[in-house]
N, C-alpha and C positions, 0 to 999 in steps of 0.2 A: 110322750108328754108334749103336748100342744106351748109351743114356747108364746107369750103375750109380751109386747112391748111396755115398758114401765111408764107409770101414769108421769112420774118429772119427765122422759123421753117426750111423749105426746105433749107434752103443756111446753118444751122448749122448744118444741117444732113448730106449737101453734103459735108463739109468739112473734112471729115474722110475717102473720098474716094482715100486719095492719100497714106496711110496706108499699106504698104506690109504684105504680111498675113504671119503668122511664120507657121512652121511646125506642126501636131496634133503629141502629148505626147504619147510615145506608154509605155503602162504598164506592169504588171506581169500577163498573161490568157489575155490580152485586151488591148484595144487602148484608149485617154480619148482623147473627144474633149470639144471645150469652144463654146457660142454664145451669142455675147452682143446684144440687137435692142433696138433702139429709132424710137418713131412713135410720129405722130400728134394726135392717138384717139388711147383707146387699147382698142380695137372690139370683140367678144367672141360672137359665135352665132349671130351675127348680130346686138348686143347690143355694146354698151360703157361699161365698168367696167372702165372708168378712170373718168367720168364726162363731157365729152364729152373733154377734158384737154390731152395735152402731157403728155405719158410715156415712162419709161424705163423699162428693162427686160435683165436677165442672166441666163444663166443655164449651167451646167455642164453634161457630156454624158459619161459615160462609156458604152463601145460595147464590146463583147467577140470577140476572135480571130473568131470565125465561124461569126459573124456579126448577128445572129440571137436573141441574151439575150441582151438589154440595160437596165441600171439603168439610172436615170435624175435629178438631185435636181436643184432647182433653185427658182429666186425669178419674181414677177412682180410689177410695183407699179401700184393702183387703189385707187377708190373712192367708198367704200363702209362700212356701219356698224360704221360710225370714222374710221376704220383702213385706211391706205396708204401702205401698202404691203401684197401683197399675196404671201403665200411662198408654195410650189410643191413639193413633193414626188413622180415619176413615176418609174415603171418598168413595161419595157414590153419585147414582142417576134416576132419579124418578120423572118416569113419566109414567101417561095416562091413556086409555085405548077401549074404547069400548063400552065406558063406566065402571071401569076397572083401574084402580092406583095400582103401581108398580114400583117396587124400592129394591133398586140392584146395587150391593158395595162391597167394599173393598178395605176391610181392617188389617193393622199392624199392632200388635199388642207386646206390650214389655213392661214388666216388673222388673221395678229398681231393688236395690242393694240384697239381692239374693243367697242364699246358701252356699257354697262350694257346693259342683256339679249337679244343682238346680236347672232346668231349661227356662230360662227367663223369655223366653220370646215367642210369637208366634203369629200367624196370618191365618184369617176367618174371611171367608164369603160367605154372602147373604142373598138371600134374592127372598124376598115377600111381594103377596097380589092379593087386594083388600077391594071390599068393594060397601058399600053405602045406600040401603033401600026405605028412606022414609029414618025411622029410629032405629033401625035394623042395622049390627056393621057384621063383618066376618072378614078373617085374613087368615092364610097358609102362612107362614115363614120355613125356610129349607136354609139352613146353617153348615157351611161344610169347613171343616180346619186340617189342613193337609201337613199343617204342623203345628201340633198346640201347645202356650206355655205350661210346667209344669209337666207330672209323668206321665199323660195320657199323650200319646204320641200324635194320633188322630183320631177327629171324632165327626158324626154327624150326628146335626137335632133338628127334627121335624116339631112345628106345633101349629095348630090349630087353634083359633080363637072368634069369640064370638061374644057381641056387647049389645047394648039395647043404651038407648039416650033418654031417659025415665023423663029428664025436662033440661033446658039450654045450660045449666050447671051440672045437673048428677048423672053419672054412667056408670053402667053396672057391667062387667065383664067376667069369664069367662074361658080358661084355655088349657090345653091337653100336649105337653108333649112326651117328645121319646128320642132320649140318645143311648147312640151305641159309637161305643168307643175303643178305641186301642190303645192299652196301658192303664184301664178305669174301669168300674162298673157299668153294665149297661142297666140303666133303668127308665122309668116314667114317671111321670115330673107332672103337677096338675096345679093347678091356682085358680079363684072365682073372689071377687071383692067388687068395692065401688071406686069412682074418683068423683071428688066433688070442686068445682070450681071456685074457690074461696074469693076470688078477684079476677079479673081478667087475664092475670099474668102468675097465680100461683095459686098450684093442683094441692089439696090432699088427698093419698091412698090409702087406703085402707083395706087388707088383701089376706088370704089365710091359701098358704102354701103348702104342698104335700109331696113325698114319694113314696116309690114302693121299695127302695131302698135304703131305711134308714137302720139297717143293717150294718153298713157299711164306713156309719159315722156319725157324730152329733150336725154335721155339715147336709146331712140326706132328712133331719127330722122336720116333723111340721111345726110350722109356726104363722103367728098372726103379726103382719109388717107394717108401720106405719112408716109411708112416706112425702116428705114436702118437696114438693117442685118447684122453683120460682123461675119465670121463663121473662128474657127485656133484649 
């Protein structure tokens, strides 16, 4: 059964869209920026991590003056282990080569107030290469966890993606992945929706997700996700 976001969900998301977005903080060697989002499902590899249940999410960004070092902390809420937040540690490196983006990083992930003999914790590398032809985008991401929260001991996720820039507000995207995992299912994961640029500083998505595992949980079934991004 195709899960839909509720019409009060979408109209309390939408009402933040009349919001003027403030200037980003510039610091000492860097600049900090902020990002609040609320969504109807908070989706991760193709999975739920909320219960199939509305979330929120914040994180904080420090960028060097060259734009290539960011740090990231922030938190998400979820439905895993008894906890209700997962809280983020990232730093990473982007640079550029070729006409090719590159996003190499380095998370620490921990869920607060968990179960007895829950694995709260865990550490994720990333490395993505994206590139930009006209309205044409397309990016690889390669996801390795050599130790992951919760009972999947370790995993990797390959995905694939590819978007088209229909006009300077609307994107339409597109993307395919696949994990296999130690202590979980291994399955494949797809999603295809638009983002529309409400303001300069605040996205909505609008996104219909899928696997070929929904066998294995109400967490694996398809649903359609609405989410607001507000980026200062």
């Amino acid at each position: 059964m195709i899960r839909i976001p509720s019409l009060a969900a979408c109209a309390l998301l939408a009402l933040t869209a009349v919001t003027p977005a403030p200037a980003r903080a510039a610091g000492p060697g860097g600049v900090w920026g902020f990002e609040v989002e609320a969504g109807t499902d908070n989706r991760s590899k193709g999975a739920s991590k909320s219960g199939n249940d509305a979330y929120v999410s914040a994180y904080a960004a420090w960028e060097s003056d060259s734009g290539l070092i960011y740090v990231s902390p922030g938190f998400q809420t979820i439905q895993a282990g008894g906890s209700n937040i997962e809280t983020d540690w990232i730093v990473g490196y982007r640079p550029e080569a070729y006409g090719y983006a590159f996003d190499l990083s380095l998370a620490y992930k921990r869920r607060l107030d968990v179960d007895a003999g829950y694995d709260a914790d865990g550490v994720e590398l990333s490395a993505e290469v994206g590139r930009a032809i006209g309205p044409a985008q397309a990016a690889l991401l390669v996801q390795y966890a050599p130790d992951a929260p919760g009972p999947a001991q370790s995993y990797v996720w390959v995905e694939a993606e590819i978007g088209w820039a229909f006009t300077p507000r609307l994107d339409g995207s597109a993307a395919l992945g696949r994990r296999e995992q130690d202590g979980g299912p291994d399955y494949t994961g797809w999603n295809a929706g638009v983002t529309y640029a409400l303001t300069d500083a605040l996205d909505l998505d609008l996104r219909y997700h899928d696997t070929d595992a929904a066998a294995f949980g109400e967490e694996y079934e398809d649903a359609v996700v609405a989410r607001l991004a507000y980026a200062f």
